[in-house]
PASEBA-1860 file (N, C-alpha, C; in nm, 3 decimals):
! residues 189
1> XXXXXXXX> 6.253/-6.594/2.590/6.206/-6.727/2.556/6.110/-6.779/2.662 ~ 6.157/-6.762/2.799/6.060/-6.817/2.940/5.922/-6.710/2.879 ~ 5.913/-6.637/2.881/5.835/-6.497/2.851/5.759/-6.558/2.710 ~ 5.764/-6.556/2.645/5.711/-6.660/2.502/5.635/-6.799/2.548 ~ 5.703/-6.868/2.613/5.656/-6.989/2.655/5.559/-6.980/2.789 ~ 5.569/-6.855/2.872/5.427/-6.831/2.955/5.334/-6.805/2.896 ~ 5.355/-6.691/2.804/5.241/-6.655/2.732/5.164/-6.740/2.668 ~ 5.242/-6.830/2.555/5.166/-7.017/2.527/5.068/-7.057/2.595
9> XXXXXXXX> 5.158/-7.093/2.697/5.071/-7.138/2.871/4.969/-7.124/2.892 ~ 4.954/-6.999/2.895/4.854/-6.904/2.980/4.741/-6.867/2.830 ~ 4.777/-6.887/2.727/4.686/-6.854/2.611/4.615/-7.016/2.588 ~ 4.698/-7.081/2.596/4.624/-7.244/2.583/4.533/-7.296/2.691 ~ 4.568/-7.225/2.822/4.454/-7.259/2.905/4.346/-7.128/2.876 ~ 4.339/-7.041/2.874/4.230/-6.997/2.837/4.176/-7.039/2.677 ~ 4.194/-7.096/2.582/4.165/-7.145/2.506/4.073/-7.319/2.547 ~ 4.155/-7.335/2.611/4.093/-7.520/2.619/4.003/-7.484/2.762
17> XXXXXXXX> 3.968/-7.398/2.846/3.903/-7.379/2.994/3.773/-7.369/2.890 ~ 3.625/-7.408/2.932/3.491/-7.361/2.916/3.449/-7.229/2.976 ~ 3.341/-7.177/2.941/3.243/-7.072/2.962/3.149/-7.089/3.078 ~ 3.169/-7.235/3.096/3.052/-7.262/3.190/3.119/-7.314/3.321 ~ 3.041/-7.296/3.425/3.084/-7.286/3.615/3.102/-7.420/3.607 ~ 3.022/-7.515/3.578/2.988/-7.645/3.617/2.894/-7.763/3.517 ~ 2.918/-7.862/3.472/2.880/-7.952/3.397/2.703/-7.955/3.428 ~ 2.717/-7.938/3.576/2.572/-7.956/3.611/2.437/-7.852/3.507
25> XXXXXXXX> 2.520/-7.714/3.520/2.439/-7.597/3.427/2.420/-7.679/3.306 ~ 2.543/-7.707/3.246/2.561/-7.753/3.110/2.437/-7.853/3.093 ~ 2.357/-7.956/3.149/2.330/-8.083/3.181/2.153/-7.987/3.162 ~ 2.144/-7.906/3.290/2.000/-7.911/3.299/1.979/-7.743/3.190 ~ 2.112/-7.694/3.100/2.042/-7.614/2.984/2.056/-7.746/2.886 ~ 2.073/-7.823/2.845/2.083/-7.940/2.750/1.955/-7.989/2.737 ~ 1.945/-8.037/2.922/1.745/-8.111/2.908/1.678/-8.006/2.860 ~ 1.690/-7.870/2.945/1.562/-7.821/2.842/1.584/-7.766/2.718
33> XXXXXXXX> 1.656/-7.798/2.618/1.671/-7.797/2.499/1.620/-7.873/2.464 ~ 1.640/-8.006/2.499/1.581/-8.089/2.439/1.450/-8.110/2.468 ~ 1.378/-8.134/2.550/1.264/-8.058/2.622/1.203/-8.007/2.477 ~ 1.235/-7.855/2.476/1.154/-7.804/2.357/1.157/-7.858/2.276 ~ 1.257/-7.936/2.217/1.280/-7.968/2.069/1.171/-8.090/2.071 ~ 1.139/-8.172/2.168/1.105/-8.284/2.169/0.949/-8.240/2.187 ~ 0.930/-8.171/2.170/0.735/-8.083/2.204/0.667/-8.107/2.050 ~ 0.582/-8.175/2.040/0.524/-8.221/1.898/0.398/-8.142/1.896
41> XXXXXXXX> 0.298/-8.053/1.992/0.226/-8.005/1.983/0.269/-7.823/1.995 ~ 0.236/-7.725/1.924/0.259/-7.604/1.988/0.103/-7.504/1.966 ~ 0.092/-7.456/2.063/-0.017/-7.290/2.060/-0.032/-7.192/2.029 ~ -0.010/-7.121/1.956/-0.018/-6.969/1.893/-0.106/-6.863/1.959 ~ -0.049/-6.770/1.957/-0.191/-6.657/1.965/-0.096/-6.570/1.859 ~ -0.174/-6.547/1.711/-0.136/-6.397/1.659/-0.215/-6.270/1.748 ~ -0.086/-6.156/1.695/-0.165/-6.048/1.756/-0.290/-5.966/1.694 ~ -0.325/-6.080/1.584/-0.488/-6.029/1.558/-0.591/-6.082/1.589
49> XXXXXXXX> -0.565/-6.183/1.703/-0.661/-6.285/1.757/-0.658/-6.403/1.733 ~ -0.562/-6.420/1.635/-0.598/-6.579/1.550/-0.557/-6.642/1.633 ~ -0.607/-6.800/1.668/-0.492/-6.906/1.759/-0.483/-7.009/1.594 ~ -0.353/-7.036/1.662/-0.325/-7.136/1.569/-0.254/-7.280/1.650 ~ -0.264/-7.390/1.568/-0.198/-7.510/1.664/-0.082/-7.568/1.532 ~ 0.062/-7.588/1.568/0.149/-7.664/1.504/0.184/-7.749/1.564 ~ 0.180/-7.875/1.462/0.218/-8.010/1.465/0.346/-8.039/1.443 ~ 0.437/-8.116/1.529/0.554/-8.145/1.425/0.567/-8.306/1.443
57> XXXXXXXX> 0.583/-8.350/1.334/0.567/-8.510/1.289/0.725/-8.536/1.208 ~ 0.802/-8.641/1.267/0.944/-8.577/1.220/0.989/-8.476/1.237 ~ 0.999/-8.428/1.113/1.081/-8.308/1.097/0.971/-8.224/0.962 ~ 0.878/-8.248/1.013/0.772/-8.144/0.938/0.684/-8.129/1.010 ~ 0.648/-7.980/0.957/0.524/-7.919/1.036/0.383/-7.887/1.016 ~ 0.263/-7.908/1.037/0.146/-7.898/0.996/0.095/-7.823/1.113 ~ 0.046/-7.689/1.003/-0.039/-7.632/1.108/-0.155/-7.599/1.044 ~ -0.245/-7.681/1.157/-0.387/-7.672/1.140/-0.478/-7.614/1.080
65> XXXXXXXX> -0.568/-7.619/1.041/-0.641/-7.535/0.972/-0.608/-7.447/0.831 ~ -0.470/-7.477/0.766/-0.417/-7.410/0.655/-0.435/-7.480/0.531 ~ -0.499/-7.630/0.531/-0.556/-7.710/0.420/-0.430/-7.684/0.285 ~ -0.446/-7.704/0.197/-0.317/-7.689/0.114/-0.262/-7.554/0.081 ~ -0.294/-7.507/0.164/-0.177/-7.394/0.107/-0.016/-7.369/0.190 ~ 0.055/-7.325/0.138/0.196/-7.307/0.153/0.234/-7.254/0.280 ~ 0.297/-7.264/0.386/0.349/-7.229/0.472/0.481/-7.194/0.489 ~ 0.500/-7.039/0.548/0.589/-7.010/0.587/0.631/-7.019/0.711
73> XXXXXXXX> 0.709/-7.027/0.843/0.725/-7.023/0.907/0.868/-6.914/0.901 ~ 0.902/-6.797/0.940/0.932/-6.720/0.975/1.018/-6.663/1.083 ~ 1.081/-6.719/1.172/1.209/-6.691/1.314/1.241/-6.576/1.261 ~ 1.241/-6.490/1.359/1.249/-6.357/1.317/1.320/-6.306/1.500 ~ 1.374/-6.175/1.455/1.422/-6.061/1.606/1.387/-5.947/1.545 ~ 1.330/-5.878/1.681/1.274/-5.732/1.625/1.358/-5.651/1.603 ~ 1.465/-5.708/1.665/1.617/-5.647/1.691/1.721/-5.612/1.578 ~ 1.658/-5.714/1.467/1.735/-5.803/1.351/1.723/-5.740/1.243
81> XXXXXXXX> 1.836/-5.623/1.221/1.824/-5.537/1.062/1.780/-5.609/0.947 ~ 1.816/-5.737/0.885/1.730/-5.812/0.758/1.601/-5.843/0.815 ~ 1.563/-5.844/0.941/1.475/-5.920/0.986/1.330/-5.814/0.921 ~ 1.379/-5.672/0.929/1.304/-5.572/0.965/1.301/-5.541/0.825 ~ 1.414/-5.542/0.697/1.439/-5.514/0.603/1.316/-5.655/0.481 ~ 1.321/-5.756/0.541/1.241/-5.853/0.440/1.088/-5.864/0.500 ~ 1.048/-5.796/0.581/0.932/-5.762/0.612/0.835/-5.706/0.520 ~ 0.877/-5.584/0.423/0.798/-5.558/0.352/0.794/-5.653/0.206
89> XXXXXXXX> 0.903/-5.704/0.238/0.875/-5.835/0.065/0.809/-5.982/0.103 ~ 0.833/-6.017/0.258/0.721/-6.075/0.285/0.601/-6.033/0.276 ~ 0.530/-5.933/0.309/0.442/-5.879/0.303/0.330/-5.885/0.172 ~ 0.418/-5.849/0.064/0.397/-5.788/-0.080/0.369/-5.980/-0.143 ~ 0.435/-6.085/-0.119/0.408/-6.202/-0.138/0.313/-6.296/-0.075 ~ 0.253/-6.247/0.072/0.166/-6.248/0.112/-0.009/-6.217/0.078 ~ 0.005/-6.130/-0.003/-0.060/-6.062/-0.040/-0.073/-6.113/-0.171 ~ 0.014/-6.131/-0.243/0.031/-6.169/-0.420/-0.051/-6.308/-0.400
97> XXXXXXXX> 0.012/-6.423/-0.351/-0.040/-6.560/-0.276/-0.137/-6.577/-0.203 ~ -0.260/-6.478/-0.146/-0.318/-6.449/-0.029/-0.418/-6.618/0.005 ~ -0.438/-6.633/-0.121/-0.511/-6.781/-0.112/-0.463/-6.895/-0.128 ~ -0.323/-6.924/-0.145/-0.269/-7.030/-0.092/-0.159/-7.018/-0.063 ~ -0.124/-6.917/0.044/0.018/-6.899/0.134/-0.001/-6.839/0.275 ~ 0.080/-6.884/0.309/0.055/-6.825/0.454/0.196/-6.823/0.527 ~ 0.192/-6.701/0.584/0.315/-6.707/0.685/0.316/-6.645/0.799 ~ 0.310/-6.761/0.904/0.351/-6.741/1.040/0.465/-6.712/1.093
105> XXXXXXXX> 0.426/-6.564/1.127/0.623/-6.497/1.232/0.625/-6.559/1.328 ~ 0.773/-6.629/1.409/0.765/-6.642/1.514/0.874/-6.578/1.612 ~ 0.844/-6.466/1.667/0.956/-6.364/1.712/1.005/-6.472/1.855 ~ 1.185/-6.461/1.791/1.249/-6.468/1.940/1.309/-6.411/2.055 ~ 1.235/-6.314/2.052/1.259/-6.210/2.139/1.262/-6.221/2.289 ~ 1.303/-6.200/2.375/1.274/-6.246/2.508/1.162/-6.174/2.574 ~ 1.036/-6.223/2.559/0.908/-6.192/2.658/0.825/-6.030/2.566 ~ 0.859/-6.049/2.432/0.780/-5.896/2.381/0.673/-5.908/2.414
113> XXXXXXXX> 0.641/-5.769/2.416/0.511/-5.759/2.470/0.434/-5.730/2.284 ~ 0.295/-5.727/2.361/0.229/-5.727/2.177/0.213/-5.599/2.154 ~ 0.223/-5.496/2.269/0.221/-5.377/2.200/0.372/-5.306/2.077 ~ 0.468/-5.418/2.194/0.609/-5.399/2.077/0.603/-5.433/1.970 ~ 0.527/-5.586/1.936/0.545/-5.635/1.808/0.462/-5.615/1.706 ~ 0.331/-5.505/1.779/0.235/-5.429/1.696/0.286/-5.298/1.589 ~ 0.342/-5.265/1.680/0.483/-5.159/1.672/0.563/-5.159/1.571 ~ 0.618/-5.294/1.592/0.734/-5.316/1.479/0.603/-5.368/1.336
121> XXXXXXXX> 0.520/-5.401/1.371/0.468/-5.453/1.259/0.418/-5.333/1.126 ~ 0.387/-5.269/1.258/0.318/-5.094/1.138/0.461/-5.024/1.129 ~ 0.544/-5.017/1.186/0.685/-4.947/1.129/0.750/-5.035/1.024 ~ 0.730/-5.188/1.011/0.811/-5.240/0.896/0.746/-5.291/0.840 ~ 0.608/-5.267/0.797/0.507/-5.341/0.743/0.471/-5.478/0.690 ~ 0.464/-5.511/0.786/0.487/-5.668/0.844/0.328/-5.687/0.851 ~ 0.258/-5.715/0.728/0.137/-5.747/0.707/0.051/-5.886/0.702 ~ 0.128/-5.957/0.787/0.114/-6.077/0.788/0.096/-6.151/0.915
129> XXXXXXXX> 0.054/-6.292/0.974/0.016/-6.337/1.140/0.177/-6.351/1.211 ~ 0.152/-6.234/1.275/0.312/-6.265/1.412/0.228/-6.331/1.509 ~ 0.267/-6.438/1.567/0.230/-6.483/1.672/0.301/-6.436/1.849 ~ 0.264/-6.463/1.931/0.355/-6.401/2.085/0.274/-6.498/2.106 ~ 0.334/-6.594/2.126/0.283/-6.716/2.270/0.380/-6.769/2.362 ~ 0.389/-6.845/2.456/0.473/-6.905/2.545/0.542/-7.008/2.480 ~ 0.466/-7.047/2.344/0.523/-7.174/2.253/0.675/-7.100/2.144 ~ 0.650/-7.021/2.164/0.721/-6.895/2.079/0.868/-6.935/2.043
137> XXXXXXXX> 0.938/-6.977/2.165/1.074/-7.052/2.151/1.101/-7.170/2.152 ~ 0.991/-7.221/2.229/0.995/-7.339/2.148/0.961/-7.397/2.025 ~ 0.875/-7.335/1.961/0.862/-7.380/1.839/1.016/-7.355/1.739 ~ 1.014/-7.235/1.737/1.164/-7.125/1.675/1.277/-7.266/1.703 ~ 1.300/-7.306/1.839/1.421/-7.407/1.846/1.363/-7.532/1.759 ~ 1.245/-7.603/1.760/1.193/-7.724/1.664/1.222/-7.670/1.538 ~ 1.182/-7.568/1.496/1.212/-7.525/1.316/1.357/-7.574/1.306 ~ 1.465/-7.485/1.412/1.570/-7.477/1.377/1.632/-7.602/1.411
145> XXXXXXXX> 1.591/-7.719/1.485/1.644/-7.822/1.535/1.613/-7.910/1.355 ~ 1.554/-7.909/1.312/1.464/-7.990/1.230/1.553/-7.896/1.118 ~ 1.659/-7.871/1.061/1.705/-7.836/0.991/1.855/-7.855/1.025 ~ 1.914/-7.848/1.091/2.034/-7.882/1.186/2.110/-7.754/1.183 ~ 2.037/-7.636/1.212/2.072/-7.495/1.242/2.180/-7.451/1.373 ~ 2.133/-7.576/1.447/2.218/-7.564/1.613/2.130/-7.466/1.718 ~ 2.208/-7.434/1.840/2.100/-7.389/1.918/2.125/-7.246/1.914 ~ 2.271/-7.210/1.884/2.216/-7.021/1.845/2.211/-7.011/1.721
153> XXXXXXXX> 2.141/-7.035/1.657/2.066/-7.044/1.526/2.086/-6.921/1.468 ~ 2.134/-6.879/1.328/2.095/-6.744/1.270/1.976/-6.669/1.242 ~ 1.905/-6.570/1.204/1.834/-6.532/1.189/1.829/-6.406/1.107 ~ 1.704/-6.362/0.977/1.624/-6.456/1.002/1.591/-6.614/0.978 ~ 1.557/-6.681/0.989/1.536/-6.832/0.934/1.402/-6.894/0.914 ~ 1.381/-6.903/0.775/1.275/-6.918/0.723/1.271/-7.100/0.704 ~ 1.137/-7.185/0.706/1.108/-7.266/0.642/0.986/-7.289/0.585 ~ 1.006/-7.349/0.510/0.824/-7.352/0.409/0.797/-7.518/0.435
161> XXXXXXXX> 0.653/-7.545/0.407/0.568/-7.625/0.412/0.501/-7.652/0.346 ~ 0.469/-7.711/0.291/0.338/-7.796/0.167/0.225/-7.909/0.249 ~ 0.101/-7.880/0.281/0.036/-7.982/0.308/0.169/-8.056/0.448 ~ 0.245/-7.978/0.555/0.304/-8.023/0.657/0.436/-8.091/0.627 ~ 0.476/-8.115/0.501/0.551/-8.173/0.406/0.706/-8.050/0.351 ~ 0.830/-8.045/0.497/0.911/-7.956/0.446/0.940/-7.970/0.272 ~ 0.943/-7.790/0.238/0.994/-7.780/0.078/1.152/-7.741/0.109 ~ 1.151/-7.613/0.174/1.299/-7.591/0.168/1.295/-7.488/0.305
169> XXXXXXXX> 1.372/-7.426/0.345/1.445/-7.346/0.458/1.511/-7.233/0.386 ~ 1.506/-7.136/0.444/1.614/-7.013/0.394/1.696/-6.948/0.572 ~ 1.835/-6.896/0.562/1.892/-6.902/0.666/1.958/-6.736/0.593 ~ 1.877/-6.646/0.637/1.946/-6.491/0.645/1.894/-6.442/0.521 ~ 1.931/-6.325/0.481/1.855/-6.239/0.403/1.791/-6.286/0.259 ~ 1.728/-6.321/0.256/1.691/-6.354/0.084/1.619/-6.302/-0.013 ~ 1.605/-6.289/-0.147/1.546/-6.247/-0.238/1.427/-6.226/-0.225 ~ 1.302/-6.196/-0.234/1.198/-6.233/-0.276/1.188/-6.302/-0.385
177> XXXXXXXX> 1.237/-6.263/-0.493/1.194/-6.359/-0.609/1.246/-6.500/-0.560 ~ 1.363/-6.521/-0.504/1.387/-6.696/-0.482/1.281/-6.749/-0.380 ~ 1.246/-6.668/-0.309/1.107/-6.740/-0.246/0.972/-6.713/-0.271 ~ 0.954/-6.670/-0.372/0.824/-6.635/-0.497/0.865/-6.760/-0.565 ~ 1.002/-6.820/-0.642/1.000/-6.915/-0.651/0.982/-7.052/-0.615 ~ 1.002/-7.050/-0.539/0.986/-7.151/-0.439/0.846/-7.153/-0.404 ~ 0.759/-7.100/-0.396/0.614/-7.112/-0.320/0.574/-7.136/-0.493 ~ 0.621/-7.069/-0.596/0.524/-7.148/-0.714/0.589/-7.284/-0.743
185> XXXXX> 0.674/-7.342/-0.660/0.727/-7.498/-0.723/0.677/-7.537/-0.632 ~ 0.604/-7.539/-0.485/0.541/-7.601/-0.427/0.399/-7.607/-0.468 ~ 0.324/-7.489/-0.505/0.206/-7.507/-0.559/0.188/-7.600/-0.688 ~ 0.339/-7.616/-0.771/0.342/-7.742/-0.844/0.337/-7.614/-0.996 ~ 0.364/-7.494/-0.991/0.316/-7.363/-1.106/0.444/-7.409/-1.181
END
């Protein structure tokens, strides 16, 4: 019974103890969370040269230069078996849509280099703008903040755009046809 009731003990404090050394860590990873989330301008570089600039106004995003056509935004890991698996049906809808859709990858990878994500792009035919910029996670945390995803967010995690104007979000593997649908109810088809 003493033996039962240590074990309790000793299981409830490791249950109710934190992960973290000190409140202070907790405090200054919090600011810069919020930090990013709170960044209304971001920078792009795709790895085909393109720069691109996203806006976020609320909780929608406009990025520049895409005039009405449909936006994807894309959170992706190179790491990430669906990630690598809906690559080629992004691709193929990319392509179907070429004049009024668009989708920007934004890998959260820690620090890839572009020869990696060139890499992954011709191995999973990922025919579409991946971006690698320094804005890279921060933007990825604004998508996912602006949906109420939390801060380890699943992936992949998709959201779409109309004229900067969220349509909908997708959170892990999805159809193509439900997001073939979706891009013809935003075009209004």
């Amino acid at each position: 019974m003493l033996r039962r009731a240590l074990l309790c003990s000793t299981l409830s404090l490791l249950f109710l103890s934190g992960c973290s050394d000190t409140k202070k860590e907790e405090h200054s990873a919090t600011q810069e969370m919020n930090k990013m989330v709170d960044q209304n301008s971001f920078e792009l570089q795709s790895l085909d040269g393109e720069t691109f600039t996203v806006t976020k106004e609320a909780n929608n995003f406009i990025l520049q230069g895409a005039g009405s056509k449909v936006v994807l935004f894309n959170v992706f890991g190179t790491w990430c078996p669906p990630c690598r698996a809906e690559a080629p049906h992004l691709t193929r809808l990319q392509k179907k849509y070429n004049d009024t859709f668009k989708i920007v990858a934004v890998p959260v990878d820690e620090d890839p280099s572009n020869a990696t994500l060139q890499e992954w792009k011709q191995t999973y035919g990922a025919d579409y703008s991946i971006v690698n910029s320094k804005d890279n996670r921060a933007l990825a945390n604004a998508l996912a903040a602006s949906v109420n995803a939390g801060q380890g967010f699943p992936i992949p995690l998709m959201l779409m755009f109309k004229d900067g104007q969220y349509v909908t979000h997708y959170v892990g593997a999805i159809p193509e046809e439900m997001i073939e649908s979706d891009i013809k109810y935003a075009l209004g088809n």
